[in-house]
C-alpha positions in Angstrom: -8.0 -53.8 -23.0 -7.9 -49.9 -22.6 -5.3 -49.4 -24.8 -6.2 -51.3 -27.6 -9.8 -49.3 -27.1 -8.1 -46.2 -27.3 -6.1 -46.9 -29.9 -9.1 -47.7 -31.7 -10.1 -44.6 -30.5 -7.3 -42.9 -32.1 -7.4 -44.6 -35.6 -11.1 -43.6 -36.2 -9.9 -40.0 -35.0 -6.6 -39.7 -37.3 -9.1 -41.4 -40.6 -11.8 -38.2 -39.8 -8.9 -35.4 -39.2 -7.7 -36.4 -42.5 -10.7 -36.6 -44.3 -12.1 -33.0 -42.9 -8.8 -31.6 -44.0 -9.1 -32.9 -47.4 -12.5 -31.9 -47.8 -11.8 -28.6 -46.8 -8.4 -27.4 -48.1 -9.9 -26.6 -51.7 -12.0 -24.1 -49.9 -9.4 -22.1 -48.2 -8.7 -18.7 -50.0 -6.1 -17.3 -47.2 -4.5 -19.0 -45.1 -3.0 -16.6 -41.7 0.8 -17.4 -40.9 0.9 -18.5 -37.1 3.0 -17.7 -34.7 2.9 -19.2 -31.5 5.3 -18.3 -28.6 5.5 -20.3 -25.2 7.2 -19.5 -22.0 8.0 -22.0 -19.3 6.6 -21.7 -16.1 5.1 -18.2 -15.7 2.1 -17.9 -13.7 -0.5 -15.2 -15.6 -0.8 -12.9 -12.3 3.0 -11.7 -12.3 1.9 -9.7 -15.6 0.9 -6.3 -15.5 -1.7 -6.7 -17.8 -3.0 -9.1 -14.9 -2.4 -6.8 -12.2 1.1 -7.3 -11.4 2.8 -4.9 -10.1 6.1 -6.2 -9.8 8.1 -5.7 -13.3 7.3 -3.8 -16.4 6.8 -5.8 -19.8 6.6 -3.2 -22.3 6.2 -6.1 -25.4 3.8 -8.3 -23.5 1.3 -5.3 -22.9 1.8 -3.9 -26.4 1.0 -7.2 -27.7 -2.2 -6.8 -25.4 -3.1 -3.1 -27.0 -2.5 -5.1 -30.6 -5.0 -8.0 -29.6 -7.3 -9.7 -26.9 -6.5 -10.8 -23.5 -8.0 -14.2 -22.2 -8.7 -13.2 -18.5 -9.5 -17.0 -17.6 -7.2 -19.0 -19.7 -6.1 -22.4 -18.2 -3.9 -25.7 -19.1 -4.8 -28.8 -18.9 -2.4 -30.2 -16.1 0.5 -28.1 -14.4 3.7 -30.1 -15.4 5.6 -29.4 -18.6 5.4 -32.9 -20.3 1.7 -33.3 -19.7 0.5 -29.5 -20.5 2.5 -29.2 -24.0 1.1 -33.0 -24.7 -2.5 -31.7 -24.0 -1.6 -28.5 -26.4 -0.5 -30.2 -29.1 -3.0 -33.3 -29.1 -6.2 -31.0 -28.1 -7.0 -34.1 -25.6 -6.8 -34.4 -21.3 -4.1 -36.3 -20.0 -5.9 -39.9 -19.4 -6.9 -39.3 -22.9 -3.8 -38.9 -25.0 -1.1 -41.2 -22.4 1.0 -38.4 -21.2 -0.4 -38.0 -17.5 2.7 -38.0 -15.3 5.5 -35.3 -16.3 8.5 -36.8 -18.8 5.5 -38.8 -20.2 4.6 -38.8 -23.6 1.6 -39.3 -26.0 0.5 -42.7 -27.7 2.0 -42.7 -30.4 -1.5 -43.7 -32.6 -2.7 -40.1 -31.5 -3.0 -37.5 -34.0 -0.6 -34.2 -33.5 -1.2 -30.7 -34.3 1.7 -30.2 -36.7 0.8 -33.0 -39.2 -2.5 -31.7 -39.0 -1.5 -28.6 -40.0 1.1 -29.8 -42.7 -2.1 -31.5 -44.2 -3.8 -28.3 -44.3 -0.9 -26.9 -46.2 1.3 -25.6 -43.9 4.9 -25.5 -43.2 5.7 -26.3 -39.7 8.5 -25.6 -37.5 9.3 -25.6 -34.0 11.9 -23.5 -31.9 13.0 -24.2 -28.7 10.8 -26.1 -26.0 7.7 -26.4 -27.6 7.0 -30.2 -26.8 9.1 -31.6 -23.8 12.4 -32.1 -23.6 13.3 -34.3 -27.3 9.9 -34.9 -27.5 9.0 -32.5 -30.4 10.3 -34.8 -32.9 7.6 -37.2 -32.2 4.9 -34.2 -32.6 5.9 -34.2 -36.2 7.2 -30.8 -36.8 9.5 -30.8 -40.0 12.1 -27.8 -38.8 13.0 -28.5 -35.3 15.8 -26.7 -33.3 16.0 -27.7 -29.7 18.3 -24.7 -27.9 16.0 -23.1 -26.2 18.0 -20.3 -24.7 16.9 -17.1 -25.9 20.7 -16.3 -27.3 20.4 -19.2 -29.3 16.8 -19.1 -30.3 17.8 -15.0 -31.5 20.3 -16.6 -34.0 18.3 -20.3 -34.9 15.3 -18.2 -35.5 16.4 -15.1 -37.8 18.7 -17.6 -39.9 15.4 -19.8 -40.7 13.3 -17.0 -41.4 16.0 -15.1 -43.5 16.7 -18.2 -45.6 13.4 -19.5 -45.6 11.8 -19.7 -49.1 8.9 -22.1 -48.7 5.4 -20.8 -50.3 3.2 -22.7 -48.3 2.3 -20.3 -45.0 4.0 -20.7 -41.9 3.3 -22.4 -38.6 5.7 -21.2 -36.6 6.2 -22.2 -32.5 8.9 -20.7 -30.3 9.7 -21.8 -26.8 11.6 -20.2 -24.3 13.0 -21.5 -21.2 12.3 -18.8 -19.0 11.2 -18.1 -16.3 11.9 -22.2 -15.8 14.9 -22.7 -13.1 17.5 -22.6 -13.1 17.0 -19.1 -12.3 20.3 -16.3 -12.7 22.6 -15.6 -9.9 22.1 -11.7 -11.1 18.5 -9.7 -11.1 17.8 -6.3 -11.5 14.6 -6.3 -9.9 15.0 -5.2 -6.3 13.9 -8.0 -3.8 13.2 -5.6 -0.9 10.3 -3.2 -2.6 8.7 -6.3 -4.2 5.7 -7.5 -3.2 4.8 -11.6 -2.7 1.9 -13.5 -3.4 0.1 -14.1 -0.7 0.4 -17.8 0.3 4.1 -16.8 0.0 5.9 -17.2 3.3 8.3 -13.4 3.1 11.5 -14.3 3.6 14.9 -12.8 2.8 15.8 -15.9 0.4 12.2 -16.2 -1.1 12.7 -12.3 -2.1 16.0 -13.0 -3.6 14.8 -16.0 -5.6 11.3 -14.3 -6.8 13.6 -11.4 -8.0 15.6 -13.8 -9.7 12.7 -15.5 -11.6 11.1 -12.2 -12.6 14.2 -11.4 -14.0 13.8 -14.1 -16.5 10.4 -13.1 -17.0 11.6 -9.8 -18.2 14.3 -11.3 -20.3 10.9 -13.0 -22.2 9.4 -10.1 -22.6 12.4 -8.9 -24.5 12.5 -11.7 -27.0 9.1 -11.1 -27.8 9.4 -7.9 -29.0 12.2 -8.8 -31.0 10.7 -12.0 -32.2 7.2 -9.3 -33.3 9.7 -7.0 -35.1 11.5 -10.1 -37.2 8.0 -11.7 -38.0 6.5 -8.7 -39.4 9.5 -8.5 -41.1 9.2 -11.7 -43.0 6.1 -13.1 -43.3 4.4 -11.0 -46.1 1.3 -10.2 -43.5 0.9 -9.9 -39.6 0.6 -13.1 -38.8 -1.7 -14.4 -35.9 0.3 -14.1 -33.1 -0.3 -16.3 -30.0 1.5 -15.6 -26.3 1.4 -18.5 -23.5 2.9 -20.2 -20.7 2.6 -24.0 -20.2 1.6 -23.6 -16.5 2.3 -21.6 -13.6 5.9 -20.7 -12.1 7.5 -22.9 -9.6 7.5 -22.1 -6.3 4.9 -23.7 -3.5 1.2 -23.6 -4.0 2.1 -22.8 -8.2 3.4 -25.6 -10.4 2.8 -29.2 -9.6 -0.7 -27.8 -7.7 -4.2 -27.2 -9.3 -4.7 -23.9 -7.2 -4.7 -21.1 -10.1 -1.5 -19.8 -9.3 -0.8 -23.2 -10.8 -3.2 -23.4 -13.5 -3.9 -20.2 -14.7 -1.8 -19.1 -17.6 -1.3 -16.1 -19.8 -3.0 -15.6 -23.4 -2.7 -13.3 -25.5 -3.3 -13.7 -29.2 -3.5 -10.7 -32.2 -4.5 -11.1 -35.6 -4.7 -7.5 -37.5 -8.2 -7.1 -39.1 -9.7 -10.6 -37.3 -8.9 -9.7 -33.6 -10.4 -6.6 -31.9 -7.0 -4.6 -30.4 -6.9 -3.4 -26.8 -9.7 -6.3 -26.1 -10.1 -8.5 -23.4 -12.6 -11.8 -22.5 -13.8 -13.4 -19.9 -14.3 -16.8 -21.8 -12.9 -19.7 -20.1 -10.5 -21.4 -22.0 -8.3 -24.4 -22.1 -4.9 -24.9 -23.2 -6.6 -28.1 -25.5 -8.8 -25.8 -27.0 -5.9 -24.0 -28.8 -5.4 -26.7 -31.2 -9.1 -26.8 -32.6 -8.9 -23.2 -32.8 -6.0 -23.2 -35.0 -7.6 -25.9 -37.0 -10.2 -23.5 -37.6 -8.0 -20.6 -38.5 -6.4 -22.6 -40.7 -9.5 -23.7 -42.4 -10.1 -27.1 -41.5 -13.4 -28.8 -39.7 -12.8 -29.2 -36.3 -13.2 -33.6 -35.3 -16.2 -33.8 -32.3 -14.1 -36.7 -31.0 -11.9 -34.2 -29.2 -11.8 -32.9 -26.1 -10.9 -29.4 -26.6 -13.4 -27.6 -28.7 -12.7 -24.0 -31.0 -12.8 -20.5 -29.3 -12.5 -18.6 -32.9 -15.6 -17.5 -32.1 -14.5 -15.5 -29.2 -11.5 -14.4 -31.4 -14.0 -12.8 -34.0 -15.2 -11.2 -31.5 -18.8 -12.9 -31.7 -19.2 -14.2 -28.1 -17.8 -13.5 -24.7 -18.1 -17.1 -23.4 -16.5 -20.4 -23.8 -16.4 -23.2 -21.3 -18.4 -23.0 -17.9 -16.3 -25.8 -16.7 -12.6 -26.1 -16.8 -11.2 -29.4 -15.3 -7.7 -30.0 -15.0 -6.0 -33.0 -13.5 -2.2 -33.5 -12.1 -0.4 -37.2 -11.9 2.4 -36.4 -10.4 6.4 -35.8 -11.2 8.3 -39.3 -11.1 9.7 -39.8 -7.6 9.8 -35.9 -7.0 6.3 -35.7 -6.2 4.0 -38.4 -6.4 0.6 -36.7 -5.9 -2.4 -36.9 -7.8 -4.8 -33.9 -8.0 -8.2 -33.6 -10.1 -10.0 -30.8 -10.5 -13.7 -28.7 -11.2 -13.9 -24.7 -11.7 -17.0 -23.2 -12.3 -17.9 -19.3 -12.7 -17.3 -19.0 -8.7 -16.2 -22.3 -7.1 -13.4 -24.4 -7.4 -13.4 -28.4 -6.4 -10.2 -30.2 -5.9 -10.5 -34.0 -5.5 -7.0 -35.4 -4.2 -7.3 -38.7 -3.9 -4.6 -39.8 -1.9 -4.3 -37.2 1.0 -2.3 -39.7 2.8 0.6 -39.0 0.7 3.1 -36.3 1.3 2.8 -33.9 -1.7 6.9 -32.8 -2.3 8.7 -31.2 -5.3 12.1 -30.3 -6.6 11.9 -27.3 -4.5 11.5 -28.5 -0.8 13.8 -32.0 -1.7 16.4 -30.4 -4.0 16.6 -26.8 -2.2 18.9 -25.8 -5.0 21.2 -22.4 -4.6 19.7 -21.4 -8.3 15.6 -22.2 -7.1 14.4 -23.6 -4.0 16.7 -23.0 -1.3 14.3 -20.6 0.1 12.6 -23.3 1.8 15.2 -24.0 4.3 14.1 -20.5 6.0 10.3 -21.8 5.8 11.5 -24.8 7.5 13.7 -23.1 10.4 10.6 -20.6 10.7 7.9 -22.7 11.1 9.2 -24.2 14.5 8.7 -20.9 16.0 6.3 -19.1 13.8 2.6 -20.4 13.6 2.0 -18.8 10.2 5.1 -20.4 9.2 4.0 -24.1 10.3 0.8 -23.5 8.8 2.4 -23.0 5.5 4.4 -25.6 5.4 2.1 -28.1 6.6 -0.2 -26.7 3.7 2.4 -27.6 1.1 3.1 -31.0 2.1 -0.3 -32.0 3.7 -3.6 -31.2 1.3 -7.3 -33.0 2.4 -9.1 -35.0 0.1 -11.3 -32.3 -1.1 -10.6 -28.4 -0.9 -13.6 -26.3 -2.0 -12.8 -22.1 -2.7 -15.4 -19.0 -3.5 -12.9 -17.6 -6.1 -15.5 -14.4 -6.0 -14.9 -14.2 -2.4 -11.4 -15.8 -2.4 -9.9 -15.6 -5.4 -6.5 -16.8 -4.2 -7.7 -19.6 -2.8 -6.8 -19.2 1.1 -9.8 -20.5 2.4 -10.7 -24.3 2.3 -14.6 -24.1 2.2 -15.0 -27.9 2.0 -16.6 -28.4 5.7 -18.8 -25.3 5.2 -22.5 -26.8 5.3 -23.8 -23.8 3.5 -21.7 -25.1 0.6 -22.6 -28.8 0.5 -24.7 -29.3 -1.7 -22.5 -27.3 -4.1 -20.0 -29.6 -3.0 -21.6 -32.7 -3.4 -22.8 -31.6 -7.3 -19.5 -30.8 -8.2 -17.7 -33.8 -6.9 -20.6 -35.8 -9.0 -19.8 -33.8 -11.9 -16.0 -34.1 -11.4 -16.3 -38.2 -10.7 -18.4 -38.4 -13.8 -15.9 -36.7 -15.9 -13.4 -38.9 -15.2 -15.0 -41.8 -15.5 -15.7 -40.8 -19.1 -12.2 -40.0 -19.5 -11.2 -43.4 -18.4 -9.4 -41.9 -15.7 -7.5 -44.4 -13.6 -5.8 -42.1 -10.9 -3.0 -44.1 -11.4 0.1 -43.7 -8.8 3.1 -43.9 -10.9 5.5 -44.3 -8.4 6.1 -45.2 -4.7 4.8 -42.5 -2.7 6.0 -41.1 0.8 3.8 -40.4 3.2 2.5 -37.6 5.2 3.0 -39.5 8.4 6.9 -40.4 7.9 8.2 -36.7 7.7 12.2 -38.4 8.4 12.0 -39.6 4.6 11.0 -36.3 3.1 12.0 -33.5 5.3 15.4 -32.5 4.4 17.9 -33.1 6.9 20.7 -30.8 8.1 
């Protein structure tokens, strides 16, 4: 009965897309060229143009003196497959079928590339831009897969050299970095860096956040090549968009809806539209990108969905956005089977998971790979003589049903406020607000697969 309701859903919302497109695309007089690049797992506070301090990325920044800086941008869910779904369909998880990770949308629901292509555009898509093979579904009508930035330095330049279309350009590029597995080489020195602070400092972790911040400054690379061969050959600057599809992966990051998980980078210039050297506080979502690009494009933006535009903040006409941001997690097939739904306001953040009886796990603490998560062996051998150590630990695998944070006085997210009584009734109005939600987002919390659980550590603590 759902789905046939949302596919009814879906129907009535592909029939008034197409009819606002059509009504609208005789009024366009220019449309921009977009450009849209995407990196893979790179939480927004490794950036210097965040505040970190870690790695210069001379092509990221410039792009932030060319154009405006979202200081609270966020995705939709922190898992590959369900955050590039929510991009490209501008609706939550529950909403467009992709909840877990390796899931995709229903196929009735309308994408952002045929939306564009009916507003006259050419599209094409580089790289990982959907998930995995998933990009043919999305519709795009060039698509190149390799995703290594090699490969994506030669597929790219021979398309735009020999391209000779005269519709304007939609153009997204994904990269792989900083996504594992990460290079056996780094030239960022792990012994002067510093760690974020829910990190446990180890020799290992050092050598494996030097590793991933290597990649992150092979990105930055690409990008100002990729600026360069745009500018080149597109007849104007085109609007250029910079994100990540959620935070990198080590603990408390991807897989987690603390904002080291969540939180993303955004950047986006557009000469003569977007004020350079600006930044905003707006709160934006990763589903909100696709009704802004509708707009930009010159369509009418459909009500039915769930992301709404941010032009306006673009234009420079308003500093605000959202007030809420919610964000919800299902889980990664057998790798961690954890649900996670969450509420930020201005100041407080609400997470609801549901099942705190489960042990929350990932590729990094079952796989501990030589080329990611092998770090976690040293957290493990530490924490049975170190309290700090322990308490870390048991903080990845073990969460509470609810974990409130003052992200004025706490910004990352250390202190669990939920038991505070000075705080309830915030607590109790944003659980309310946060049930509500998902019960209009017909929101099942739906356990995909079978769980282990917090009080069996033999089947998920790794074994010597």
């Amino acid at each position: 009965m759902k789905f046939k309701q949302f596919n009814h859903i879906s129907a009535l919302l592909a029939l008034g897309i197409t009819l606002l497109l059509q009504s609208c695309a005789t009024k366009i007089e220019r449309r921009p060229n977009i450009v849209v690049y995407l990196a893979d797992d790179l939480s927004a506070a490794d950036l210097p143009i965040y505040g970190g301090t870690n790695i210069q990325t001379p092509a990221i920044s410039q792009l932030a003196a060319d154009g405006l800086v979202f200081n609270r941008a966020f995705v939709a869910s922190p898992s590959c497959a369900p955050s590039r779904a929510a991009l490209l369909t501008g609706l939550m998880p529950a909403r467009n079928g992709a909840e877990e990770n390796h899931s995709f949308p229903r196929e009735s629901i309308l994408r952002l590339p045929r939306i564009l292509n009916q507003l006259g555009y050419q599209t094409a898509a580089f790289g990982k831009v959907a998930h995995r093979r998933d990009a043919v579904k999305y519709g795009f009508e060039t698509i190149n897969l390799k995703k290594n930035i090699p490969e994506l330095r030669k597929n790219v330049k021979k398309f735009l050299e020999e391209r000779n279309d005269d519709r304007p350009l939609a153009l997204f590029i994904g990269v792989s970095d900083p996504h594992v597995p990460w290079p056996s080489d780094a030239t960022v020195d792990p012994k002067t860096m510093t760690l974020p602070p829910k990190l446990l400092d180890t020799p290992r972790t050092r050598v494996q956040r030097s590793r991933y911040l290597q990649e992150v400054k092979d990105l930055d690379a690409y990008l100002g090549e990729l600026r360069e061969l745009t500018q080149h050959h597109l007849s104007e600057d085109p609007m250029f968009v910079f994100s990540s599809d959620h935070g990198a992966q080590f603990p408390f990051g991807k897989w987690t809806l603390y904002d080291e998980g969540t939180r993303v980078p955004l950047v986006v210039t557009w000469k003569g539209k977007v004020k350079a050297g600006s930044r905003s506080n707006a709160m934006v979502s990763w589903i909100d990108i696709l009704s802004t690009l509708i707009e930009v494009a010159g369509g009418e933006v459909p009500k039915q969905l769930d992301g709404r535009s941010f032009a306006a903040v673009l234009r420079g006409d308003t500093d605000s956005h959202r007030d809420r941001i919610f964000t919800t997690h299902s889980g990664d097939k057998k790798m961690n089977v954890y649900l996670s739904r969450s509420i930020r306001t201005e100041r407080y953040k609400l997470i609801f998971n549901p099942h705190p009886e489960f042990a929350f796990t990932t590729h990094i603490d079952l796989l501990l790979r030589e080329t990611s998560g092998d770090y976690f062996k040293e957290w493990l051998e530490k924490s049975k003589t170190d309290t700090k150590a322990a308490k870390l630990v048991m903080g990845h695998h073990g969460r509470p049903e609810l974990e409130l944070f003052d992200l004025k006085d706490d910004p990352h997210e250390q202190i669990n406020l939920a038991e505070n009584p000075d705080l309830a009734q915030v607590q109790r109005e944003l659980l309310a607000e946060l049930k509500a939600w998902l019960k209009l987002q017909e929101d099942e919390l739906t356990v995909f697969h079978e769980p282990l659980m917090l009080n069996a550590p033999e089947t998920w603590v790794p074994r010597k």
